[in-house]
ChimeraX commands (.cxc) that place a marker at each C-alpha (Angstrom):
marker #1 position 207.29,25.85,62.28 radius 0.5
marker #1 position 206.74,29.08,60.65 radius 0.5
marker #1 position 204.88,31.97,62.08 radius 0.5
marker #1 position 201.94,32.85,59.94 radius 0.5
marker #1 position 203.08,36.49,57.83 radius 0.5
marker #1 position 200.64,38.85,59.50 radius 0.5
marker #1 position 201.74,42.01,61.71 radius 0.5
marker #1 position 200.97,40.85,65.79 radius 0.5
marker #1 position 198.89,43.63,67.47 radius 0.5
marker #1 position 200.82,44.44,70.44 radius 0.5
marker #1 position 198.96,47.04,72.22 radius 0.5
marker #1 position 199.65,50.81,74.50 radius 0.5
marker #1 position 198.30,51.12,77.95 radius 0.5
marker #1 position 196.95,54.29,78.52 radius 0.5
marker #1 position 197.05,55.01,82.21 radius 0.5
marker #1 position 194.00,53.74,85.05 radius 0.5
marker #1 position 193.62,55.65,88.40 radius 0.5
marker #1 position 195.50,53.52,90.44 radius 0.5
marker #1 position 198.97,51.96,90.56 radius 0.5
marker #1 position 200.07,48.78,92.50 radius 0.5
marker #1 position 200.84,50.87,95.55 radius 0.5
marker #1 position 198.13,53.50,95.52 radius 0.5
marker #1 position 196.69,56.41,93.53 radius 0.5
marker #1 position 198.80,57.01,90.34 radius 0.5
marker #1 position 200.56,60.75,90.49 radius 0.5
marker #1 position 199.02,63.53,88.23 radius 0.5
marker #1 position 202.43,63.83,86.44 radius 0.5
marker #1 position 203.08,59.97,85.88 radius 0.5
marker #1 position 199.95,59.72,83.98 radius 0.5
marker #1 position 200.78,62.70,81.91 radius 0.5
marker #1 position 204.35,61.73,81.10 radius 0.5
marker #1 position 202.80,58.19,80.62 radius 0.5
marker #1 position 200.44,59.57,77.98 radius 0.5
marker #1 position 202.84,61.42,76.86 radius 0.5
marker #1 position 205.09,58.46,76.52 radius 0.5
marker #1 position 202.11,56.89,74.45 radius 0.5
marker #1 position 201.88,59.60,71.82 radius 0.5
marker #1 position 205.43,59.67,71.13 radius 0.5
marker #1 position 205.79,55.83,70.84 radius 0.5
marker #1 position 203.03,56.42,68.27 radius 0.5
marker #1 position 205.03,58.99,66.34 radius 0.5
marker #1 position 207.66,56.38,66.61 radius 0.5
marker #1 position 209.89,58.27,68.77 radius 0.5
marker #1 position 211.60,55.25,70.73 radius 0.5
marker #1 position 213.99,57.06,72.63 radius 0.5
marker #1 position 211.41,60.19,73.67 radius 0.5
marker #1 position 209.05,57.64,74.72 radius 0.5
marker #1 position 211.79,55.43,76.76 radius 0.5
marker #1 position 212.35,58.44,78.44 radius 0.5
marker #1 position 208.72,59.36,78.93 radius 0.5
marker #1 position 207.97,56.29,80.76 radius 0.5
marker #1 position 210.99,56.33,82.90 radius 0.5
marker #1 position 209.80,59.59,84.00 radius 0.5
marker #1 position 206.09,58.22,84.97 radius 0.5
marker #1 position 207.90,55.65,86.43 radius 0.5
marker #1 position 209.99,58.15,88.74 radius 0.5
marker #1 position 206.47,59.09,90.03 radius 0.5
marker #1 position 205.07,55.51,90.52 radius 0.5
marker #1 position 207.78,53.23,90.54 radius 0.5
marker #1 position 204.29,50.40,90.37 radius 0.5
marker #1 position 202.71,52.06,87.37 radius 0.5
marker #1 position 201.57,48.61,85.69 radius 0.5
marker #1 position 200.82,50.78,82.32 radius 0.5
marker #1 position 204.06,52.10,81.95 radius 0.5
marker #1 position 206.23,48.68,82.32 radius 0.5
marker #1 position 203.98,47.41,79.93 radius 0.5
marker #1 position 204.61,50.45,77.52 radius 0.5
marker #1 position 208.19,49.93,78.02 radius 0.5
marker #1 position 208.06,46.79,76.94 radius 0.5
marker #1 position 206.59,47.53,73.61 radius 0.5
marker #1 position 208.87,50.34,73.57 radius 0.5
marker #1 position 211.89,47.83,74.10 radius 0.5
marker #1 position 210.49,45.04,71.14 radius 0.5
marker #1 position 210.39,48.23,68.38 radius 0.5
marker #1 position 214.57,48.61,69.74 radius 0.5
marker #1 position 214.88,44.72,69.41 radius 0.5
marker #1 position 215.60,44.24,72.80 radius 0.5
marker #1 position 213.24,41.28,73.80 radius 0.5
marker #1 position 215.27,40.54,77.56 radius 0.5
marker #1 position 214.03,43.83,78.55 radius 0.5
marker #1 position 210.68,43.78,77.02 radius 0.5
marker #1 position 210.25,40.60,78.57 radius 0.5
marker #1 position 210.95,41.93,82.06 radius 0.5
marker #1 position 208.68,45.02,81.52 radius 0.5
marker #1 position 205.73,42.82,80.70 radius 0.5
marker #1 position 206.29,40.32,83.33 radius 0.5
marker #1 position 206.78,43.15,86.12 radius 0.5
marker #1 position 203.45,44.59,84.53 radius 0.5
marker #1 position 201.92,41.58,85.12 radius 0.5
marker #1 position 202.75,40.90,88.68 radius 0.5
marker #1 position 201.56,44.25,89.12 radius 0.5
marker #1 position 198.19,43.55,87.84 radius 0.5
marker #1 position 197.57,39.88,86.87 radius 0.5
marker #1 position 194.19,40.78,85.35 radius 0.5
marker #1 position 196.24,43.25,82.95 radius 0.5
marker #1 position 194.78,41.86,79.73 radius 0.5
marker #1 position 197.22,44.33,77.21 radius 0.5
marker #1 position 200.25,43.24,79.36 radius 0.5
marker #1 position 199.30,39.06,78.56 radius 0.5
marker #1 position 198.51,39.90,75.09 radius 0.5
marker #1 position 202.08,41.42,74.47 radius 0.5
marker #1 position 204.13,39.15,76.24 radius 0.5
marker #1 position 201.94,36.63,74.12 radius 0.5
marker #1 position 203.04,38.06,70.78 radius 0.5
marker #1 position 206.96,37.96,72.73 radius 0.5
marker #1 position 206.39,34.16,72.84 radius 0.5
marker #1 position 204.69,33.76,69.63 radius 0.5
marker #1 position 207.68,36.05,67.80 radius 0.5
marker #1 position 210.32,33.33,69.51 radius 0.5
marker #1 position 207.77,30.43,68.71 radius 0.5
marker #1 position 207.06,29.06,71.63 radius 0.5
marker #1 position 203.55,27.76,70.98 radius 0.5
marker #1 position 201.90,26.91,74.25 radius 0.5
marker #1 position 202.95,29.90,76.31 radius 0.5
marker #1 position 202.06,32.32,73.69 radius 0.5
marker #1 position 198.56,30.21,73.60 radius 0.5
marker #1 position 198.49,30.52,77.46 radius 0.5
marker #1 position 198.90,34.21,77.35 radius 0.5
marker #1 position 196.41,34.96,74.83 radius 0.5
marker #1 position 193.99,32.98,76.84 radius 0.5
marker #1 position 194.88,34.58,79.68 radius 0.5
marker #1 position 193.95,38.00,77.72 radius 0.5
marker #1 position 190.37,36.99,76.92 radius 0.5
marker #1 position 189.62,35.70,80.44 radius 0.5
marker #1 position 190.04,39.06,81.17 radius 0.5
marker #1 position 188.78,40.72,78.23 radius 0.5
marker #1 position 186.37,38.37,76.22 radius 0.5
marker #1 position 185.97,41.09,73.42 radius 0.5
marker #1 position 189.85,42.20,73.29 radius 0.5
marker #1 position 190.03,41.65,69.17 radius 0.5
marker #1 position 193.80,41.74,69.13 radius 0.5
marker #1 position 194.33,39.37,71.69 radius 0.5
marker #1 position 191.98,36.81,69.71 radius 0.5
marker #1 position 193.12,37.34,66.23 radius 0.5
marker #1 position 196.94,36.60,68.00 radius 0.5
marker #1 position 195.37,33.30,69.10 radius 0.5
marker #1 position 194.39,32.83,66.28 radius 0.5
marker #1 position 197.61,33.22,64.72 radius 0.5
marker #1 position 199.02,30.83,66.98 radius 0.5
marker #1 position 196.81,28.28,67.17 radius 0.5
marker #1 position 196.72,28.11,63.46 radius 0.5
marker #1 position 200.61,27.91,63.60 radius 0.5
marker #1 position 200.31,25.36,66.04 radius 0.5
marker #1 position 198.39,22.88,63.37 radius 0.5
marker #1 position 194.59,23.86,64.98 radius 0.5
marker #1 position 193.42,24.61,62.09 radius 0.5
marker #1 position 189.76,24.63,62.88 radius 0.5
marker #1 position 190.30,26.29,66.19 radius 0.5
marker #1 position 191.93,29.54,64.64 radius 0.5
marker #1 position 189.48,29.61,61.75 radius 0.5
marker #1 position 186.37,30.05,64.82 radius 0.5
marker #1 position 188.67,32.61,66.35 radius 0.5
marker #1 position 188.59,34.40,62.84 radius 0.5
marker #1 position 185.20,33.95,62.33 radius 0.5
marker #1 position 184.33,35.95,65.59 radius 0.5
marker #1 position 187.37,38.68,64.88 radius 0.5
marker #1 position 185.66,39.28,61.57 radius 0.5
marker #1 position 182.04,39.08,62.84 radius 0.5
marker #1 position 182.55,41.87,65.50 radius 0.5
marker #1 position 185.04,43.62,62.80 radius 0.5
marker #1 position 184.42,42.66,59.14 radius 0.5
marker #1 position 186.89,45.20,57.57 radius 0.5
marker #1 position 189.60,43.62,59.94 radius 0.5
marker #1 position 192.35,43.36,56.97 radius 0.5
marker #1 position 194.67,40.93,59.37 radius 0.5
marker #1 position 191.75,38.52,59.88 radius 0.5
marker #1 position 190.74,38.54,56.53 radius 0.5
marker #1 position 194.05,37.83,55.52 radius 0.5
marker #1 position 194.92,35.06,58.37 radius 0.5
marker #1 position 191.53,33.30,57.07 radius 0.5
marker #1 position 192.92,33.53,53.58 radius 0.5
marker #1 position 196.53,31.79,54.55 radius 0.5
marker #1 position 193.92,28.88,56.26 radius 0.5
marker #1 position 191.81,28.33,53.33 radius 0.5
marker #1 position 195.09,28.32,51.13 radius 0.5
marker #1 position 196.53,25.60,53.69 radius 0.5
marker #1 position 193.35,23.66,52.96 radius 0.5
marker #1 position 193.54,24.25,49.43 radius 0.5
marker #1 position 190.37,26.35,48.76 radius 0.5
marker #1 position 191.91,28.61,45.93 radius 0.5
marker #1 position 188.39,29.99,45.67 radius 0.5
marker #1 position 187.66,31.41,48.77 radius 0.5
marker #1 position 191.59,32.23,49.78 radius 0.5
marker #1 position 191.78,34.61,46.84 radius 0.5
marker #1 position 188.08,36.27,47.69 radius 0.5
marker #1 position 189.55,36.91,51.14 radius 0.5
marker #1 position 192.90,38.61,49.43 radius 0.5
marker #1 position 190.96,40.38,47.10 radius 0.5
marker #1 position 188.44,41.36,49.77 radius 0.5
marker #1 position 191.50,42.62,52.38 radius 0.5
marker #1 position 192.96,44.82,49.23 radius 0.5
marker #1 position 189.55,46.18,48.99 radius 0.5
marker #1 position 189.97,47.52,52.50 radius 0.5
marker #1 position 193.61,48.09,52.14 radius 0.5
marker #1 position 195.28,48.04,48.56 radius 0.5
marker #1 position 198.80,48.89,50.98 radius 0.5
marker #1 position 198.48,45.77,52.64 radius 0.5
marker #1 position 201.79,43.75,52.09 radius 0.5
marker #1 position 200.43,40.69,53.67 radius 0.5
marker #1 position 197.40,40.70,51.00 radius 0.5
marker #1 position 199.19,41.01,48.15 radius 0.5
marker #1 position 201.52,38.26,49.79 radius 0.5
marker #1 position 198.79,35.99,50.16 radius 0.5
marker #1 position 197.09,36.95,47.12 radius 0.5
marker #1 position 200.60,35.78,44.67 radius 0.5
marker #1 position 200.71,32.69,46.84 radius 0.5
marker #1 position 197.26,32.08,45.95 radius 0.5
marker #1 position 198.50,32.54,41.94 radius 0.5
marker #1 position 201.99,30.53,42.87 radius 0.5
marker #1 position 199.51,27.44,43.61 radius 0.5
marker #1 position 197.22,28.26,41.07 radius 0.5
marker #1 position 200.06,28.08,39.02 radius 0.5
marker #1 position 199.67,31.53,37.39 radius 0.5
marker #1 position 203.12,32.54,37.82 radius 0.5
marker #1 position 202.52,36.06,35.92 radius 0.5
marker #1 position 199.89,37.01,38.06 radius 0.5
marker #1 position 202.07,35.78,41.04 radius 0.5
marker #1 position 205.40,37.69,39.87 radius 0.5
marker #1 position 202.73,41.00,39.88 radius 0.5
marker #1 position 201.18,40.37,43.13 radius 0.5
marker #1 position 204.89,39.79,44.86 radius 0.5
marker #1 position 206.15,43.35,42.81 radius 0.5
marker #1 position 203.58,44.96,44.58 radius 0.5
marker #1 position 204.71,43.55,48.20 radius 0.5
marker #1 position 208.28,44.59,47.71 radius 0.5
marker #1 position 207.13,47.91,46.97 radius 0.5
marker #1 position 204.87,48.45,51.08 radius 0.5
marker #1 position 207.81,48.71,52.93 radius 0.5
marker #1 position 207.19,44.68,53.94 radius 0.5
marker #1 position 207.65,44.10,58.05 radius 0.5
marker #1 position 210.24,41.93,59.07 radius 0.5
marker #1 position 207.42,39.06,59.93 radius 0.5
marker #1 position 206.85,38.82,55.97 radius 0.5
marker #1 position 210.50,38.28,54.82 radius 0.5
marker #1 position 211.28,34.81,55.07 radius 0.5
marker #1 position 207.36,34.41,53.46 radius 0.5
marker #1 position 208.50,36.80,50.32 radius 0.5
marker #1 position 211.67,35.38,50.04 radius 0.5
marker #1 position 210.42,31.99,49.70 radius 0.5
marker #1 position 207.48,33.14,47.22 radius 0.5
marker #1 position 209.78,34.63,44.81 radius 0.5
marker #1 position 212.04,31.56,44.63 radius 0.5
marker #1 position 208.48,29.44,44.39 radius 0.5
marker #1 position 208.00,31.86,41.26 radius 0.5
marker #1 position 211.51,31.61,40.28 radius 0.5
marker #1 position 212.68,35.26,40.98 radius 0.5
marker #1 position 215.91,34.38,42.18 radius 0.5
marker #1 position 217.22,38.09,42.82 radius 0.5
marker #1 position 214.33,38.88,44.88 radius 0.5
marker #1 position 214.23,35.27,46.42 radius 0.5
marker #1 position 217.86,35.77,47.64 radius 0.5
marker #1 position 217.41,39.34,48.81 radius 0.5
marker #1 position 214.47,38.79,51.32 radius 0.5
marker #1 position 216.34,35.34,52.60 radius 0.5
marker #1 position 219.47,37.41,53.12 radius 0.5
marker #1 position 217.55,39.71,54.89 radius 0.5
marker #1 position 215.73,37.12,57.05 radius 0.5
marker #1 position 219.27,35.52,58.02 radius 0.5
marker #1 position 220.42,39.22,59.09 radius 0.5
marker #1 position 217.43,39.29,61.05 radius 0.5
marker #1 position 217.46,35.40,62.59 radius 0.5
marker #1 position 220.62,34.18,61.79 radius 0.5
marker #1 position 219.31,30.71,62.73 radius 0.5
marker #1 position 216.04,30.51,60.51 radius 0.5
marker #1 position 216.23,27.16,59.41 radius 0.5
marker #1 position 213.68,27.82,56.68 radius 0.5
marker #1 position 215.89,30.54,55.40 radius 0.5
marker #1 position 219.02,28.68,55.67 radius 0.5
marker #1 position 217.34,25.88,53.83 radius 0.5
marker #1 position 215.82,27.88,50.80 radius 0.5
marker #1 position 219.18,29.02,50.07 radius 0.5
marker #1 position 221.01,25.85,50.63 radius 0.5
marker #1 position 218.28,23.90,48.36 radius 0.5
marker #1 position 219.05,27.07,45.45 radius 0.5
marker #1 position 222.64,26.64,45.63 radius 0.5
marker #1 position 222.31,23.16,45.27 radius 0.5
marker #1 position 220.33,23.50,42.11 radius 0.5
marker #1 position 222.30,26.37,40.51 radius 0.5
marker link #1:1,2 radius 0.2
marker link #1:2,3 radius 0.2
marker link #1:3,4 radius 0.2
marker link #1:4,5 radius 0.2
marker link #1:5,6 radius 0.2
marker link #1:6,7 radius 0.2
marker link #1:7,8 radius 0.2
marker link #1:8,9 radius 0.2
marker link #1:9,10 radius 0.2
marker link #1:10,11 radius 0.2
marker link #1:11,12 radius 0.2
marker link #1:12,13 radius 0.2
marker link #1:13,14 radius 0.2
marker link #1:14,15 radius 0.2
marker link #1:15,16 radius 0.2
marker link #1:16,17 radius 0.2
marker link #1:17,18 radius 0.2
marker link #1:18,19 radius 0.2
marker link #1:19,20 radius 0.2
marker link #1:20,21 radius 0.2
marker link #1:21,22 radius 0.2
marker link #1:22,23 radius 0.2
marker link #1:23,24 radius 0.2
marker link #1:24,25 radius 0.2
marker link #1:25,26 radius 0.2
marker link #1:26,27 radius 0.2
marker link #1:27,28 radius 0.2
marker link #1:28,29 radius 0.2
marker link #1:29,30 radius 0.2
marker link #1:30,31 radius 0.2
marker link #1:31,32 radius 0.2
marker link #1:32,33 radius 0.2
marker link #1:33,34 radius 0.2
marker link #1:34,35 radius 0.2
marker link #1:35,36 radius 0.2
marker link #1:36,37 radius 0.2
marker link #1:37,38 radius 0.2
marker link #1:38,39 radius 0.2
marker link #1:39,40 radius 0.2
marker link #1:40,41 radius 0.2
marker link #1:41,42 radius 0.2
marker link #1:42,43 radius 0.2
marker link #1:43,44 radius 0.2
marker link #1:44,45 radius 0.2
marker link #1:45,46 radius 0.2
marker link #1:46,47 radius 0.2
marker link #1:47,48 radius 0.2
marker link #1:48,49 radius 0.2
marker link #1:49,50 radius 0.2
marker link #1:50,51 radius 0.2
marker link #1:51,52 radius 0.2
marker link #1:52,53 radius 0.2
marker link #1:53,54 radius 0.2
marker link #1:54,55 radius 0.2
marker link #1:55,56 radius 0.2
marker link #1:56,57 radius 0.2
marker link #1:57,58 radius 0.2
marker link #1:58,59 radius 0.2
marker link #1:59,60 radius 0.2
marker link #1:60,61 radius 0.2
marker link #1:61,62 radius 0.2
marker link #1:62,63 radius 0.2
marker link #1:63,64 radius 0.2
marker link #1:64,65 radius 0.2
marker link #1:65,66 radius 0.2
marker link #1:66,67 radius 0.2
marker link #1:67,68 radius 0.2
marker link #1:68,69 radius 0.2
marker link #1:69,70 radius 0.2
marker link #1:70,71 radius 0.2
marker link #1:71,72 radius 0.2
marker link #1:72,73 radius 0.2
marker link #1:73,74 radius 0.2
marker link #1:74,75 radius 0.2
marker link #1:75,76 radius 0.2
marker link #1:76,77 radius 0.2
marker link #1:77,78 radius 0.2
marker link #1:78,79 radius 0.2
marker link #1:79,80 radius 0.2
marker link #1:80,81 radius 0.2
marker link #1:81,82 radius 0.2
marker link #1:82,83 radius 0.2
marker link #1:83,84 radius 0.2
marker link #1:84,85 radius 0.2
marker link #1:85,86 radius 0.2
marker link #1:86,87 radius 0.2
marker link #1:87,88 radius 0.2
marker link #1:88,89 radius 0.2
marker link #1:89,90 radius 0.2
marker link #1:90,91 radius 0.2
marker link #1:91,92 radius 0.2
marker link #1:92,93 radius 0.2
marker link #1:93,94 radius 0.2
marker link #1:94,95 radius 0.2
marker link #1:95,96 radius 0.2
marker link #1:96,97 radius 0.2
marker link #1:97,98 radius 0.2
marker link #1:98,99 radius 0.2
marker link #1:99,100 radius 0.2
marker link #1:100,101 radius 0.2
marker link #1:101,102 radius 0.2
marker link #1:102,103 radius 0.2
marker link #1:103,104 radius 0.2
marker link #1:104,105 radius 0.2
marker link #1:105,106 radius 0.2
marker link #1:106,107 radius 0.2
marker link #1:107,108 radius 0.2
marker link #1:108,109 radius 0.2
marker link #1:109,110 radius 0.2
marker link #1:110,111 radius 0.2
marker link #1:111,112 radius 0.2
marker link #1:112,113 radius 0.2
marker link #1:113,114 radius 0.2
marker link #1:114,115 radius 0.2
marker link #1:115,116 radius 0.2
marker link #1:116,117 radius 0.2
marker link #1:117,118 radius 0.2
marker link #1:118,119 radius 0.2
marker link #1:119,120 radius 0.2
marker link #1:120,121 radius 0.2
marker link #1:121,122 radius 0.2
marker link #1:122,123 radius 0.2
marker link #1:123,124 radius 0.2
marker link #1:124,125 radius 0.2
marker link #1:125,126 radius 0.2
marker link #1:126,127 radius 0.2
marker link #1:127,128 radius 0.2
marker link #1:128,129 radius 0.2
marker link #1:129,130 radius 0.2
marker link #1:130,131 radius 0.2
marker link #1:131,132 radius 0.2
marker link #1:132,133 radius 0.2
marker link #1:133,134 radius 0.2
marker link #1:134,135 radius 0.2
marker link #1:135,136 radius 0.2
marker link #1:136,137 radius 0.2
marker link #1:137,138 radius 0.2
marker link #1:138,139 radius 0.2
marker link #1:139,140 radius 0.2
marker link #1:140,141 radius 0.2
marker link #1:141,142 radius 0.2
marker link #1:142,143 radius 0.2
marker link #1:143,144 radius 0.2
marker link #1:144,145 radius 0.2
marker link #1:145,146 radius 0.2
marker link #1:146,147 radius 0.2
marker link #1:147,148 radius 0.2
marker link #1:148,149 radius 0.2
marker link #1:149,150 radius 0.2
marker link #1:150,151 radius 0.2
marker link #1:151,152 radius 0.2
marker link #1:152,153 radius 0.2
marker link #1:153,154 radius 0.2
marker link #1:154,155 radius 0.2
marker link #1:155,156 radius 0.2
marker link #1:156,157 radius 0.2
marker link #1:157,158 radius 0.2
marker link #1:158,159 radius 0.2
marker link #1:159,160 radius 0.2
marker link #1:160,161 radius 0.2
marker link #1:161,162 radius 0.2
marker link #1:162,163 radius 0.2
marker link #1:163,164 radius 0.2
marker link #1:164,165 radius 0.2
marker link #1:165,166 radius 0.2
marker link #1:166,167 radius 0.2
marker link #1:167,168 radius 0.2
marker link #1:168,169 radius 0.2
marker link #1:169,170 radius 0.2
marker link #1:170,171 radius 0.2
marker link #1:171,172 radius 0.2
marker link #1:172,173 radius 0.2
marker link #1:173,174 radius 0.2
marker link #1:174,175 radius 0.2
marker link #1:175,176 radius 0.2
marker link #1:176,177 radius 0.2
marker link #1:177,178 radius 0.2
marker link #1:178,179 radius 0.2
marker link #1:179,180 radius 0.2
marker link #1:180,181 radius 0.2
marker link #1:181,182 radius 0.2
marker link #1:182,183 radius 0.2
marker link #1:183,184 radius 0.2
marker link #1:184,185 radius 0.2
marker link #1:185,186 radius 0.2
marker link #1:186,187 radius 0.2
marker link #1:187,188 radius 0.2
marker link #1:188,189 radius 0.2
marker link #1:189,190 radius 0.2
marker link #1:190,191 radius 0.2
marker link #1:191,192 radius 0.2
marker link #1:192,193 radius 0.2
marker link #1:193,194 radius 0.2
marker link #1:194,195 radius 0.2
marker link #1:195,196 radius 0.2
marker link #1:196,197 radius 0.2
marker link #1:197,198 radius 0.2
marker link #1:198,199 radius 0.2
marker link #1:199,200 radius 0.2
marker link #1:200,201 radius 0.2
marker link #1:201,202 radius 0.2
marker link #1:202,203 radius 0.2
marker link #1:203,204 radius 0.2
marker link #1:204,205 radius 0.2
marker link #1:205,206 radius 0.2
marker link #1:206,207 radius 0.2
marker link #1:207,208 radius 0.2
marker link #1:208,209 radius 0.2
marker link #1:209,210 radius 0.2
marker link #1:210,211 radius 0.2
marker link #1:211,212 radius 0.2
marker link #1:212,213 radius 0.2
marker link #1:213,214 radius 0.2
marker link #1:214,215 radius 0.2
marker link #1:215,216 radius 0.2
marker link #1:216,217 radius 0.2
marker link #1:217,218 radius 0.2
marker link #1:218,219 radius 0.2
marker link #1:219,220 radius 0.2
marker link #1:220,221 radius 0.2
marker link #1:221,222 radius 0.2
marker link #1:222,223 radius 0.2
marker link #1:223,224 radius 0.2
marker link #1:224,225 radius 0.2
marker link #1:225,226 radius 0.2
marker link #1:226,227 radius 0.2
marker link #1:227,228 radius 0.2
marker link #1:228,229 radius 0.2
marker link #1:229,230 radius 0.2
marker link #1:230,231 radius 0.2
marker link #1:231,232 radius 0.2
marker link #1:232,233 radius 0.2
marker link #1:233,234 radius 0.2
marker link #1:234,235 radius 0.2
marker link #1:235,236 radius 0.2
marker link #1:236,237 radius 0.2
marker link #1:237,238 radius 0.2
marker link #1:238,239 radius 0.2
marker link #1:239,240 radius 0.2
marker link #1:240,241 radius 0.2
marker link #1:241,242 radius 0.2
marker link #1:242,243 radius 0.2
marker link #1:243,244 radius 0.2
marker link #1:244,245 radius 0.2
marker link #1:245,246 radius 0.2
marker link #1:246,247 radius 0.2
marker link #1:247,248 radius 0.2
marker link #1:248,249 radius 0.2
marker link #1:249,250 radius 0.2
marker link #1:250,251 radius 0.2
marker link #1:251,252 radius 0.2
marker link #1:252,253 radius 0.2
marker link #1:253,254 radius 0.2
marker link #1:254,255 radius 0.2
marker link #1:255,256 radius 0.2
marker link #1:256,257 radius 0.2
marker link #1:257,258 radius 0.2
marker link #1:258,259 radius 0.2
marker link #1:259,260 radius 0.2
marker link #1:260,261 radius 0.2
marker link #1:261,262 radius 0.2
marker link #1:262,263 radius 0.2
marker link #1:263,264 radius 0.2
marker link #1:264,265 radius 0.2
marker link #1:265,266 radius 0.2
marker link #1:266,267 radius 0.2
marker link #1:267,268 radius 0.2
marker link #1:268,269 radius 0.2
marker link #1:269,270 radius 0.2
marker link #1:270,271 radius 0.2
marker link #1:271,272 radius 0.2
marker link #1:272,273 radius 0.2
marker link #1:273,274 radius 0.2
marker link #1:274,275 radius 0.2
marker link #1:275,276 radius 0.2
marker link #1:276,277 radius 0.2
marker link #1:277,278 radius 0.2
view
């Protein structure tokens, strides 16, 4: 199973009134805020420190485990974020941010059904939380519910039609179906929006790869390599460029997908099949 090649919207708490054991101190919401901002700014180790502080204050502060959490997933240390979000959540059970991040913590490790349960558990809470549904989405449509997803897209992109991650998840679903057509208006349509988005170029060459217009597909993947791609996109680049037959490239994002999961098997397969052939 491979997770679909769009960014997961893990979300900041900004601070509520009240903590698990009373009214929240004046200075753990500031430091908490502050925290916030900084994380932001991407200042990991500011904002660590930040919510540590808050947490001096209000050692129950739901908001701040869960922003340590996040904090933790940007260092790579998914133990800790794990135990942020789950202390967050017995802390609040109704905290809808905290289920929608520990959600994207399953979905990132690909466990299906919790990350499903999570993001369900979300939109009990929130019915109109649009991050929390485009991640179910995302993991439905990983899952094989196709149909499912595409409903959950439909509503993402009928609340917010210039959302550039649902436009792009809808395009990977009509590709999967093989609606060329309508999987390249959605690329084009997302690059209207955002001509930076590495994900929309990314679907728009695999839309050219099956098209076979490998040109057009060897431009469109030029332009990904060039946004700064996430990690979630580069086992997806890697095996578009050896689709297209850009070996260099091909090799380089695998590589750097092995560094990343040294137990991909998709990875380790791509190369294994191009050493075979070469």
């Amino acid at each position: 199973m491979r997770v679909p090649a769009i960014t997961l919207a893990c979300v900041l708490a900004q601070a509520s009134c009240v903590a698990g054991g009373g009214t929240l101190h004046e200075l753990a919401i500031k430091h908490n805020d502050a925290g916030v901002f900084l994380l932001a700014q991407g200042q990991l180790a500011s904002a660590r420190s930040a919510f540590l502080l808050a947490l001096e204050y209000n050692p129950d502060f739901a908001e701040a485990h869960n922003n340590l959490g996040i904090a933790a997933m940007r260092e790579g240390d998914e133990p800790a974020a794990f135990d942020h979000f789950a202390l967050a959540l017995k802390l609040n059970p109704d905290f809808a941010q905290a289920h929608n991040n520990m959600g994207v913590l399953y979905l990132r490790d690909e466990n299906l059904d919790l990350a499903i349960q999570e993001f369900t558990n979300a939109l009990a809470v929130d019915p109109g939380y649009v991050e929390a549904r485009l991640n179910l989405a995302l993991s439905l449509s990983a899952s094989g519910e196709h149909l499912a997803a595409m409903e959950h897209l439909r509503r993402v992109v009928l609340v917010m039609p210039d959302n550039v991650d649902a436009l792009v998840a809808m395009g990977m679903l009509l590709l999967q179906e093989g609606d060329l057509i309508r999987a390249q208006k959605m690329a084009d349509e997302a690059l209207v929006l955002e001509p930076a988005s590495c994900e929309a170029w990314l679907l728009l060459a695999r839309v050219h790869l099956d098209a076979k217009r490998t040109e057009e597909a060897l431009i469109a993947l030029a332009q990904a390599d060039l946004l700064a791609p996430e990690p979630v996109t580069w086992l997806a680049l890697g095996l578009a460029h050896l689709a297209a037959g850009n070996a260099d490239r091909a090799i380089f994002w695998l590589n750097k997908e092995l560094e990343r999961n040294p137990d991909s098997p998709d990875a380790k397969e791509a190369l294994e099949l191009f050493a075979e052939a070469h």
